[in-house]
C-alpha positions as CSV (number, residue, x, y, z in Angstrom):
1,X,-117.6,107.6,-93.2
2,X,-120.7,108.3,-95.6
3,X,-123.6,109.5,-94.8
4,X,-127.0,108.2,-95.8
5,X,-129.7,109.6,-98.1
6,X,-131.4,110.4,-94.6
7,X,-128.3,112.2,-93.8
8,X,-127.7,109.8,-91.0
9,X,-123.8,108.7,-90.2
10,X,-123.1,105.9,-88.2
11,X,-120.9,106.6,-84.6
12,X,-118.0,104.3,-84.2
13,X,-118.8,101.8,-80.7
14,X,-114.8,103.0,-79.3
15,X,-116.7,106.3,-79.3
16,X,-120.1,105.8,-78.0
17,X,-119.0,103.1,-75.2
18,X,-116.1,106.1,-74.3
19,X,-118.6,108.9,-74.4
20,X,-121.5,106.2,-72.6
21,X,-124.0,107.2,-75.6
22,X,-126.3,104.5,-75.5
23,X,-129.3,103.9,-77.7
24,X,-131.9,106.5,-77.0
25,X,-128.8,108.9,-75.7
26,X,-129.6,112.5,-76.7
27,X,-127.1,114.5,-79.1
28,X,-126.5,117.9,-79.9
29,X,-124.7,119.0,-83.1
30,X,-123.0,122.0,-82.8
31,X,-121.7,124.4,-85.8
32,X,-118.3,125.6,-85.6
33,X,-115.7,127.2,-87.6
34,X,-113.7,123.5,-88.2
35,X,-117.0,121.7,-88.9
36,X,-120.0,120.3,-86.8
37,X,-119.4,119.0,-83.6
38,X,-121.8,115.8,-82.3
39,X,-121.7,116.3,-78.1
40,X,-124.1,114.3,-75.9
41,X,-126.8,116.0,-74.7
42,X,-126.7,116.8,-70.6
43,X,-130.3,115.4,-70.3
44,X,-131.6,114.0,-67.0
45,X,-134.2,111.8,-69.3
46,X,-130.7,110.0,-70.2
47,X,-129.5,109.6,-66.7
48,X,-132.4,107.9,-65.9
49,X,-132.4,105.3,-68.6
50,X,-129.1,104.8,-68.3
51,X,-129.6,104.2,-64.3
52,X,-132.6,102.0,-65.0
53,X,-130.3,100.1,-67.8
54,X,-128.1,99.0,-65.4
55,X,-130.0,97.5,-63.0
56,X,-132.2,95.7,-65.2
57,X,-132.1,92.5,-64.5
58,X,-130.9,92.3,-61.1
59,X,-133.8,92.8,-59.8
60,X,-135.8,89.3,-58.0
61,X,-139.4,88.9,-59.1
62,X,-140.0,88.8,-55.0
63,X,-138.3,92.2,-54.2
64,X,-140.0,94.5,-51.7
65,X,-140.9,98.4,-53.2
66,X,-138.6,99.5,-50.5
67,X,-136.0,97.7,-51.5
68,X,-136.2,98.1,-54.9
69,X,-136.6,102.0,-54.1
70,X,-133.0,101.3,-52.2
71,X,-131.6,99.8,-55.8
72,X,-133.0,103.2,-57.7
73,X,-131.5,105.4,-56.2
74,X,-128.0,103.6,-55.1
75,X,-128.6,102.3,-52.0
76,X,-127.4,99.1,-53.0
């Protein structure tokens, strides 16, 4: 892998669908003695978006707020 004159590298998909790092996903870079490790971020910010990601689209242009309060937080 190379990395860019911005210093970005790209993450292989295997890896981010494995690791559930999604676009906007927080990552820390870590030094160590082998090299740098790349871990995602335990960020509630993330959780959120994530959560929000996958109910997007489910949702009826007629729902109630209480029932799409239920749907946020996993009431079904």
């Amino acid at each position: 892998m190379r990395v860019t004159i911005k210093g970005q590298v790209t993450i292989p998909v295997d890896l981010r669908q494995i690791h559930n790092i999604t676009p906007n996903s927080d990552v820390d870079f870590i030094n160590t003695n082998e090299g740098i490790l790349i871990k995602k971020s335990k960020n509630t910010r993330d959780d959120l978006s994530t959560r929000l990601n996958e109910i997007r689209g489910i949702i009826e242009k007629k729902t109630t707020t209480k029932a799409l309060m239920n749907l946020t937080r996993g009431g079904g």
